[in-house]
C-alpha positions as CSV (number, residue, x, y, z in Angstrom):
1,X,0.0,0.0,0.0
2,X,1.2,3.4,-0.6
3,X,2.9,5.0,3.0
4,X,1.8,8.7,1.8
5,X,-1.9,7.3,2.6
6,X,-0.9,6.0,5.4
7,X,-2.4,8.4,8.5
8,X,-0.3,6.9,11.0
9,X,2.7,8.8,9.5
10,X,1.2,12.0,9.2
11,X,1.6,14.6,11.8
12,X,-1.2,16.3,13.1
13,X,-0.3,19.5,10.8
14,X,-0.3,16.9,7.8
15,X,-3.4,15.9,9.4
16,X,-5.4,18.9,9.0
17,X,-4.4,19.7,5.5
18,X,-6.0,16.8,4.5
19,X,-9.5,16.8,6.4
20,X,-9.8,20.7,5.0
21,X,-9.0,19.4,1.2
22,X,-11.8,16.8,2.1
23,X,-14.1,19.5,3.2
24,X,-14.2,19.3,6.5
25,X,-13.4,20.8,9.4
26,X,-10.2,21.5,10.7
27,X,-11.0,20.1,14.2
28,X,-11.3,16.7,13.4
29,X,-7.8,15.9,12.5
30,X,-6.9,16.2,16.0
31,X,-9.9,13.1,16.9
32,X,-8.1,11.3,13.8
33,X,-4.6,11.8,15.1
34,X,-5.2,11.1,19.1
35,X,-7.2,8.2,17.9
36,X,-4.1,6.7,16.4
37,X,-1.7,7.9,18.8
38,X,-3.3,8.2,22.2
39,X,-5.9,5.1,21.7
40,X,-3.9,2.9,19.2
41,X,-6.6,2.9,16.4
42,X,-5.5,0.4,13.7
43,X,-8.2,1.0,11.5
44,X,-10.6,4.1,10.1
45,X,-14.1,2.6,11.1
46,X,-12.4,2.9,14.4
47,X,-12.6,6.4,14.8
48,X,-15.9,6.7,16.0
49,X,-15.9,10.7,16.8
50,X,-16.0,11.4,12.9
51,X,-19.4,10.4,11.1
52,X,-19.6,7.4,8.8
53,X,-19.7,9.7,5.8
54,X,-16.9,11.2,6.5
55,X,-15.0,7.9,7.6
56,X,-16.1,6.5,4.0
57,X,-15.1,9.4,2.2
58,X,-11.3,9.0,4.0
59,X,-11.3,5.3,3.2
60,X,-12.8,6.3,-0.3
61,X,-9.7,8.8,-0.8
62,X,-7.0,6.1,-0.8
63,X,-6.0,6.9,3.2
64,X,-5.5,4.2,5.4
65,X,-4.1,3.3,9.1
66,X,-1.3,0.6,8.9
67,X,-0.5,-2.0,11.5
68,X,2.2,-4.0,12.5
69,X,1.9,-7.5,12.9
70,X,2.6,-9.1,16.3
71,X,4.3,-11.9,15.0
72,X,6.2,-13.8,18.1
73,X,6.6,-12.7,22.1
74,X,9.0,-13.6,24.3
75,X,9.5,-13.1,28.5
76,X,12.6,-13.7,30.4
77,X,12.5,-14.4,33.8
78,X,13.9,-11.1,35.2
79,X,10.9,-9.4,33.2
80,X,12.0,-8.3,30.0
81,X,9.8,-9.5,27.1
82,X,11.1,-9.4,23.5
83,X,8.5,-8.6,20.8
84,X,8.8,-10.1,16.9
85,X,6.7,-8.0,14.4
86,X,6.4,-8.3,10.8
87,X,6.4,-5.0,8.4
88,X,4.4,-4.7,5.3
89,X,6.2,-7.0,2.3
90,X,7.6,-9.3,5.2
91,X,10.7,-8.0,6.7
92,X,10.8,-8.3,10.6
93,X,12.3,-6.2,13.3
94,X,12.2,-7.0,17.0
95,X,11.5,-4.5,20.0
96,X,12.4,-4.7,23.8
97,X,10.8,-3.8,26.5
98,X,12.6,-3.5,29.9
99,X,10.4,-2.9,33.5
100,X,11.8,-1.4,36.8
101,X,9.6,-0.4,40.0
102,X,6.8,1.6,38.0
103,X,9.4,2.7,35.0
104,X,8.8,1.2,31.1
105,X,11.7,1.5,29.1
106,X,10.6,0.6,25.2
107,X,13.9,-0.1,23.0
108,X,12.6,0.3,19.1
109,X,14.1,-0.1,15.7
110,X,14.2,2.1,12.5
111,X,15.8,-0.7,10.2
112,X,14.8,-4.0,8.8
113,X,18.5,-5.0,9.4
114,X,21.1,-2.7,10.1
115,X,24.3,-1.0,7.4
116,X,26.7,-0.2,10.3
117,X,28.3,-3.0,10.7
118,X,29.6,-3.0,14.0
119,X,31.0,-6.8,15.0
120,X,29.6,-7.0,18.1
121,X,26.3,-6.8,17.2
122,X,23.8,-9.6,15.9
123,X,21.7,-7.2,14.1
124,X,24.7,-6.2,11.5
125,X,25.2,-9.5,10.6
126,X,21.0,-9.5,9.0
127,X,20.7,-8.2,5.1
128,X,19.3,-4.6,5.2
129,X,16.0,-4.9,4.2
130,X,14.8,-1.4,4.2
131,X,14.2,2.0,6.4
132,X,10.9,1.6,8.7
133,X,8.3,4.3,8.1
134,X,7.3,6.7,10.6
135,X,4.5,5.2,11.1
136,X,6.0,1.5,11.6
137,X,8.9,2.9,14.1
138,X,5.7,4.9,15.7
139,X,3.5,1.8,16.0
140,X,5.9,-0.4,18.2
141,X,5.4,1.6,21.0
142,X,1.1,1.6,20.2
143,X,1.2,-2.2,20.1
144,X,3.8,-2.5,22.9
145,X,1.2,0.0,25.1
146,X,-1.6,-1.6,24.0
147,X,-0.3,-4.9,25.6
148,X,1.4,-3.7,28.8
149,X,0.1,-0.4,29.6
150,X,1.8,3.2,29.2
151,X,5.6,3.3,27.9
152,X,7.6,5.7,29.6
153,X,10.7,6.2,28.4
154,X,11.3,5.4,24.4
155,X,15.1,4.5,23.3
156,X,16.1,4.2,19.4
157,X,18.8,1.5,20.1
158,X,17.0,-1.4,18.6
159,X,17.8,-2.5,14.7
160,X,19.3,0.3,12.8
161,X,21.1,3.5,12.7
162,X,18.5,6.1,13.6
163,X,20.7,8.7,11.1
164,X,20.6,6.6,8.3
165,X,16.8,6.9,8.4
166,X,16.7,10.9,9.3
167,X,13.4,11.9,8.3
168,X,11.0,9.0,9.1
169,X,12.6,8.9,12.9
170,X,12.6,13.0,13.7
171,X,9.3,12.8,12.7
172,X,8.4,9.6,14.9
173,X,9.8,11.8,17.4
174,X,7.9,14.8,17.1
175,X,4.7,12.0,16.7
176,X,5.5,10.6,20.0
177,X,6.2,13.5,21.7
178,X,2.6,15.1,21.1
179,X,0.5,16.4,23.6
180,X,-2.6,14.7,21.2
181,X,-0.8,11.5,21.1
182,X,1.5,9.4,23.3
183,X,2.8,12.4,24.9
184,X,6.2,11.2,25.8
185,X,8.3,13.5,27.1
186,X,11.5,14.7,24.9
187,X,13.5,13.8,27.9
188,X,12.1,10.3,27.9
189,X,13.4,9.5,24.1
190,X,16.8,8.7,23.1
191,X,18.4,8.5,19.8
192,X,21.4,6.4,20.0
193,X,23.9,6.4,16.8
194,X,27.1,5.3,15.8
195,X,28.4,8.8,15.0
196,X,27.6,10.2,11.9
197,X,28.8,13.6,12.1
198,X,26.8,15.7,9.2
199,X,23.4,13.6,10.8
200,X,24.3,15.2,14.4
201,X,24.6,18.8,13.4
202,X,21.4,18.7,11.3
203,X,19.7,16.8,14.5
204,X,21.5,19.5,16.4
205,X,19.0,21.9,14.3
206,X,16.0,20.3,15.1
207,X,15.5,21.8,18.3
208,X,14.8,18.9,19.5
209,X,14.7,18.1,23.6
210,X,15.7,14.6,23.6
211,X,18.9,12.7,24.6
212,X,21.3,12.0,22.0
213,X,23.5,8.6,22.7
214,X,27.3,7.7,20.9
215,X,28.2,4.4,20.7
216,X,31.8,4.9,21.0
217,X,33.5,1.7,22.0
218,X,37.1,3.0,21.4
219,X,38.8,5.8,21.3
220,X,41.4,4.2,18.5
221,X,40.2,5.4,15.1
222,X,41.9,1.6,13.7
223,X,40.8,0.2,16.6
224,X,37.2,1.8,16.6
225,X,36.9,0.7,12.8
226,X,37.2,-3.2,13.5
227,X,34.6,-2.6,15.7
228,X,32.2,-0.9,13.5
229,X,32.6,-0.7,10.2
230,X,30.9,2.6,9.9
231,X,33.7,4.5,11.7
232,X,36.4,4.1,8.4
233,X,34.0,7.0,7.0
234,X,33.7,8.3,10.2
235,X,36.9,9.4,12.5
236,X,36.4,10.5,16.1
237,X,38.4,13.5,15.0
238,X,35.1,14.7,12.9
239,X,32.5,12.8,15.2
240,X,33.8,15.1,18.2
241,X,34.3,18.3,16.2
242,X,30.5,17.6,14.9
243,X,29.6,16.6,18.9
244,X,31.3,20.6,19.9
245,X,29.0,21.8,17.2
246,X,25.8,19.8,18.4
247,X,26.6,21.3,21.8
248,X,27.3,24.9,21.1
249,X,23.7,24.8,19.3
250,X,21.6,22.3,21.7
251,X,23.7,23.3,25.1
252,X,22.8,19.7,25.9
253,X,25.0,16.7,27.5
254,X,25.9,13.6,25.3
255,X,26.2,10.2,26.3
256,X,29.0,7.8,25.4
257,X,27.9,4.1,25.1
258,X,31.2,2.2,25.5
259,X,30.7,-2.0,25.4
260,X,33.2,-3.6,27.4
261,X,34.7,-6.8,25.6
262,X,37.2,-8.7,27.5
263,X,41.3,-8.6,26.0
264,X,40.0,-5.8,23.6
265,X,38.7,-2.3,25.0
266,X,38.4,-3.0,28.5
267,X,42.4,-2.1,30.3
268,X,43.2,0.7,32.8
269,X,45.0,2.9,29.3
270,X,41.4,2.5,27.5
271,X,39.8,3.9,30.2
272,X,42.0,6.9,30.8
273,X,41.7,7.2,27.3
274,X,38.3,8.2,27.1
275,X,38.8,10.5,30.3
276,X,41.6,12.9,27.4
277,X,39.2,12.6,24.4
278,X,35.9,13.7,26.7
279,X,38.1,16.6,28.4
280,X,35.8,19.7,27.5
281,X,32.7,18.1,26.3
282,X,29.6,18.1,28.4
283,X,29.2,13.8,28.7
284,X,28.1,11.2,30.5
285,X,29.4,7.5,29.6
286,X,27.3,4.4,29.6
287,X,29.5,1.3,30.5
288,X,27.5,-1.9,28.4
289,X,28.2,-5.2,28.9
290,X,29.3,-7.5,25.6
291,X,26.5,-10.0,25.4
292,X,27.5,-13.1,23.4
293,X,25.7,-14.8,20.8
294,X,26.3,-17.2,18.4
295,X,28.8,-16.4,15.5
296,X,30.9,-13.6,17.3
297,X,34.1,-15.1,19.1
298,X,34.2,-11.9,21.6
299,X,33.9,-12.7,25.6
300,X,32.5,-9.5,28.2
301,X,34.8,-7.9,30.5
302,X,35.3,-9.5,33.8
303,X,33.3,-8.2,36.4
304,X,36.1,-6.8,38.1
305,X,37.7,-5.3,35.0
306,X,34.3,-3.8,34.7
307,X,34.4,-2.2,38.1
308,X,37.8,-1.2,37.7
309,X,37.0,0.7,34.2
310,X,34.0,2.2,36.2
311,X,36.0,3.4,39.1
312,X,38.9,5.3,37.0
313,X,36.1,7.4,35.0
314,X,34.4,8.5,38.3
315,X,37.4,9.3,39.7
316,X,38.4,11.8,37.1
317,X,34.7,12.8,37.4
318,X,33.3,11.7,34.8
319,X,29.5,10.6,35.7
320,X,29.0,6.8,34.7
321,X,26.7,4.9,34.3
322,X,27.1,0.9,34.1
323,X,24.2,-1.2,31.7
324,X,23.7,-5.0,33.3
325,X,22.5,-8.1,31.4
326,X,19.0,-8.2,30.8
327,X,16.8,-10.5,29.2
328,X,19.7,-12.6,27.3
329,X,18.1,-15.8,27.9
330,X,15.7,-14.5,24.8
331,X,18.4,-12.8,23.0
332,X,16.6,-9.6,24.2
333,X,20.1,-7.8,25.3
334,X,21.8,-4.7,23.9
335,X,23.6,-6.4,20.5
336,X,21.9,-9.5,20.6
337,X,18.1,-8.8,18.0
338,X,18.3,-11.0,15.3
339,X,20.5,-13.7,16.6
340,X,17.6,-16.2,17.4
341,X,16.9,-15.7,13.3
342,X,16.8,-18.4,10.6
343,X,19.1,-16.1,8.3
344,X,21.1,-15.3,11.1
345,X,22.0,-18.8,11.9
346,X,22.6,-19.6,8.3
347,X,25.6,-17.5,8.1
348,X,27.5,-18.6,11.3
């Protein structure tokens, strides 16, 4: 079906355009839009605030809401569940969601498959299939909510590079931020790239509220390229030159993702080396455990290599943060989507 009929990825700007060039009023784009967004409508008969005339004369026009298709879900015992859904034309993504006291942390993807090609991750080892529309990146958090109540906190660190599909995921964001819809604070989302520098100054324009995550994982441009693939286009002397610039616009602080793999990133030298290269820069780093799977030949840090990384940041005052196995008994864990997949499996 064609996306540009597709309601679920129109704002609710885009929204009213359409119900006036219908011949209607203006007000009842905002019953079409929370309808979708706030009450996970899946379907125009749905909407039962605008007449049947008018619902018939939408449908009549072409326009449309899509759906995902829940396709698979999976719960591991410490509470995360694991959802499989199926896009339009048949490509799958997974999404995660992770519970704690009252909080609901939803992890989403923007790919079917992922370009980046970091090593350490499952996901890159999938074909790219395609970019998600806004509406499908939108829609696994109204399915997820649907099933488990309100999502409170949305992170883009699922399948895909969020700034290799720009425009569909600034405007999920602005969809999922809405008053009218989910209404999801911009300090409850978080984009999480690999560094692409031109992509971070233009998101630096957007004005935007949210958090904005780096995976960094080392601080050797060689080193940092094994790793992910993505960084020989991308060198940490542009990424942080691009980070200054996001700052200087946004005023806002950055966090660095940093996945601890035993014998590789993990010594005493690394860490002091991300203490010189975040000297001036308003950051916070995420310490991640490596979580196996099947294929990748990398073991995580020990736990007290872990703590010792930890401790030497701190101590030159650098805030950190430290990201603990969850949900790896479903291949639910940071790196880990896709590795339970036929077409994964094939190619180990």
């Amino acid at each position: 079906m064609n996306s540009e009929k597709d309601l679920k990825n129109k704002t609710l700007e885009e929204i009213e355009d359409i119900v006036l060039e219908l011949g209607s009023k203006k007000y009842l784009a905002k019953y079409i839009f929370s309808f979708i967004h706030a009450k996970s409508a899946d379907n125009i008969d749905e909407i039962t605030t605008l007449s049947k005339d008018f619902r018939t004369k939408l449908a009549g026009e072409g326009f449309y809401i899509s759906a995902l298709k829940t396709v698979e879900k999976h719960t591991d015992d410490d509470g995360t569940v694991k959802y499989l859904f199926e896009l339009a034309g048949g490509a799958r993504i997974e999404s995660v969601i992770l519970t704690s006291k009252d909080r609901k942390t939803l992890c989403i993807s923007c790919q079917a498959g992922c370009r980046m090609g970091c090593v350490f991750c499952a996901t890159a080892r999938l074909k790219f299939r395609r970019n998600l529309t806004c509406a499908e990146i939108v829609d696994q958090v109204n399915k997820v909510a649907a099933d488990i109540g309100e999502i409170n906190n949305v992170v883009y660190m699922g399948m895909g590079e969020p700034l290799d599909n720009y425009d569909e995921v600034t405007r999920s964001l602005r969809i999922l931020n809405h008053h009218a819809g989910k209404n999801i604070g911009a300090r409850h989302l978080t984009i999480s790239t690999c560094g692409i520098p031109d992509q971070i100054i233009r998101f630096a324009d957007e004005k935007l509220q949210v958090h904005l995550a780096i995976s960094l994982h080392s601080t050797n441009d060689r080193k940092r390229a094994e790793l992910m693939g993505a960084a020989r286009k991308y060198p940490l002397k542009k990424l942080m030159q691009a980070i200054r610039k996001y700052q200087e616009i946004t005023n806002r602080r950055v966090m660095f993702v940093y996945c601890m793999i035993k014998g590789v990133n993990d010594t005493d030298a690394n860490a002091r080396a991300i203490i010189k290269l975040l000297k001036g820069i308003n950051a916070n780093v995420n310490l991640i455990e490596y979580n196996p799977h099947p294929g990748c030949h990398f073991e995580p840090s020990t736990s007290d290599r872990f703590q010792a990384f930890f401790d030497i940041l701190m101590q030159a005052g650098i805030e950190t943060t430290a990201r603990y196995k969850r949900g790896q008994s479903i291949k639910a864990a940071c790196g880990q989507l896709g590795a339970t997949w036929p077409e994964y499996n094939a190619k180990i």
